[in-house]
N, C-alpha and C positions, 0 to 999 in steps of 0.2 A: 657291819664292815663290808659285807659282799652285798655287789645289787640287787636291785630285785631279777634284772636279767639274769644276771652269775648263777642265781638261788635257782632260780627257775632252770636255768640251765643243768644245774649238776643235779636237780630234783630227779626232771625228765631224763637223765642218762643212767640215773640210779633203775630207774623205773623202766627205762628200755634193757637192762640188763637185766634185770628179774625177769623177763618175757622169753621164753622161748622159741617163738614165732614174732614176724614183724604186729607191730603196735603202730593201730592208726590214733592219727590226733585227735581224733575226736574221744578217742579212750583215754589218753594222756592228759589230755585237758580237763576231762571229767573229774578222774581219777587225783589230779591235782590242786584242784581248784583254781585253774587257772584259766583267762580267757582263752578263746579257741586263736581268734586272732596273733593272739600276742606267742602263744605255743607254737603256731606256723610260724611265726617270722623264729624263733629260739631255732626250731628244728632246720629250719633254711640253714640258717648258718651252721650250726652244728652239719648240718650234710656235707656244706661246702668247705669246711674246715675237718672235714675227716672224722669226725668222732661218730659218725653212723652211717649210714648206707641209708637210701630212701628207694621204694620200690612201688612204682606207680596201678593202678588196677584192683581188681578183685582180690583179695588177699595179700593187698599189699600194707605197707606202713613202712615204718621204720626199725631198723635190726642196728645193733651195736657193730663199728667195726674198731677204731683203734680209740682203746682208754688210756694208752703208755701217759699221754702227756699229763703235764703237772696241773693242779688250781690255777696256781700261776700264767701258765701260759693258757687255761680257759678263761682267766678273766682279761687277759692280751688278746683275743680270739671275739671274746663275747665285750668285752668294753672297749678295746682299743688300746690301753693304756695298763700302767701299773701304777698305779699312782695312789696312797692311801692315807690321805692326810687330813680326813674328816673329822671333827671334834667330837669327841664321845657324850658329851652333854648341850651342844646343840646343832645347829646346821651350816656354819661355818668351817672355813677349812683352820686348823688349828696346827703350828709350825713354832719351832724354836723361837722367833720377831715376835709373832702373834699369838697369843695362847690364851687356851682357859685354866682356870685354877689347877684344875687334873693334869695338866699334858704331860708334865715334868713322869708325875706317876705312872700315866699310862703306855708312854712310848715304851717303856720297856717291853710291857704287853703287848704290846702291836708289834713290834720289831721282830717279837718270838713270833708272833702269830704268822707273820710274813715271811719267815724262814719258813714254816713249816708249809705254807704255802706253794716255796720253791722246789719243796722235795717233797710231796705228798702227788701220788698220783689219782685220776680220775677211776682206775682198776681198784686200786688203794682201798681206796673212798668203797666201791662198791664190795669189796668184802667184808666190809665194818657199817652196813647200813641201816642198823635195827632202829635206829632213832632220828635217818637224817630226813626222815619224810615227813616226819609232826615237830621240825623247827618253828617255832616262831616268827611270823613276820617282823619285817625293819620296822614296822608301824607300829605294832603289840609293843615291841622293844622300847621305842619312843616315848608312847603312853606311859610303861612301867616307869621308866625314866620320870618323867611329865610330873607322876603322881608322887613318886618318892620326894623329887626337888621341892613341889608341893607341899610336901607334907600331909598326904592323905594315904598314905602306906607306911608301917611301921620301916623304919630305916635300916633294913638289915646289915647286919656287921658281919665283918670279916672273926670268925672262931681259929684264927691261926693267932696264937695265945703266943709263941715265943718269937716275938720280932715285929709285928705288924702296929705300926705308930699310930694308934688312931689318936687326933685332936680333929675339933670343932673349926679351926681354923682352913685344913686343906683335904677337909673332907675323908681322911685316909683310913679305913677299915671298914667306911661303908662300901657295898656291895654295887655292880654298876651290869644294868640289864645287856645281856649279849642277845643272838636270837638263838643261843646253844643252852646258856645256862646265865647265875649271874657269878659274877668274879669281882675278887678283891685288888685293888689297884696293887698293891703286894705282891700280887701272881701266885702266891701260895694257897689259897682258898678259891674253892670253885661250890655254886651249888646249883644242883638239877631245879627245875621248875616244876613246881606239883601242877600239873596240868587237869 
C-alpha cells in the first residue's frame, strides 16, 4: 500500500531516531539496504520538509527534528498526494466503476488502514518499532501474491471460524499478502510471516 519512497522514508526516520548522534547516509543506506542515491534524494526532502535536521562536515549527518506529523501527511510530503486506490491483486487502479473480484472486500480494509494513517504519528511509529525495519518489500508482497494466484503456495485461510464467508467463488477467507503480515479480506484474521 506505501511506496517504496514512503517505506524508505519512515525506515530512515525509525533508524535516525534510534541514533543518538547525527547518522550520515552512507550508514543509513548501508544499514537499510537501500541505494545511497536514492537515500540522499529521501533525506533531501525529509530535511526540507522538517522531519530532520541535516548537518554538513566531519561529524555531521542527520539528527531527528519534528516526528509530531502523521503517515499521512509523510506520504503528502514524500508522494505528493493522498491518494490510495491501487488494486490489491494487481497493478491497476481499482475503484467502485472498475474493480477486481476483491474490491468490494477489501475497501473496507483500506479505509481502516487509511484512518489510521491519519492519526498515527511518525513519533508513534517510532516507539512501537521492533519489527518496522524487517517489513517486506512491495515486491516479496507481489510475488507471494504471484504465487498463491498461481497456485504454487498452499492458499492460506482466514481461522476466524464465526463469521468469515469463505466460497470459491469471491475468494473470501483466503489470506492476501500485506508487506506487514498476511490478512483476511474479513479484517478479523491477521498472520505474521515466518521469515
Amino acid at each position: 500500500m506505501l511506496s517504496k519512497s514512503v517505506e524508505y522514508a519512515i525506515k530512515s526516520l525509525v533508524l535516525i531516531n534510534n541514533k543518538p548522534n547525527h547518522i550520515n547516509v552512507e550508514l543509513i543506506s548501508d544499514e537499510l539496504n537501500i541505494p545511497k542515491n536514492f537515500t540522499s534524494k529521501i533525506l533531501q526532502l525529509l530535511t526540507k520538509k522538517g522531519y530532520i535536521i541535516s548537518r554538513k562536515g566531519p561529524g555531521g549527518g542527520f539528527i531527528k527534528d519534528n516526528y509530531k506529523n502523521t503517515i499521512k501527511q509523510l506520504i503528502i510530503d514524500i508522494d505528493g498526494n493522498f491518494r490510495y486506490n491501487r488494486c490489491v491483486i494487481n497493478d491497476k487502479e481499482c475503484n467502485d466503476i472498475s474493480h477486481c473480484p476483491l474490491h468490494d472486500h477489501f475497501k473496507g480494509i483500506r479505509s481502516k488502514i487509511l484512518n489510521e494513517f491519519m492519526e498515527i504519528s511518525i513519533e508513534e511509529i517510532c516507539k512501537n518499532d521492533q519489527n518496522l525495519l524487517n517489513l517486506i518489500s512491495i515486491e516479496e508482497v507481489e510475488k507471494l501474491q504471484a504465487h498463491q494466484d498461481d497456485g504454487r503456495y498452499h492458499p492460506y485461510t482466514c481461522c476466524s471460524y464465526d463469521g468469515c464467508q469463505r466460497s470459491p467463488e469471491n475468494n473470501w477467507g483466503t489470506l492476501i499478502p500485506t508487506q506487514e503480515q498476511w490478512i483476511c479480506p474479513c479484517g478479523r484474521y491477521k498472520q505474521n510471516y515466518k521469515l
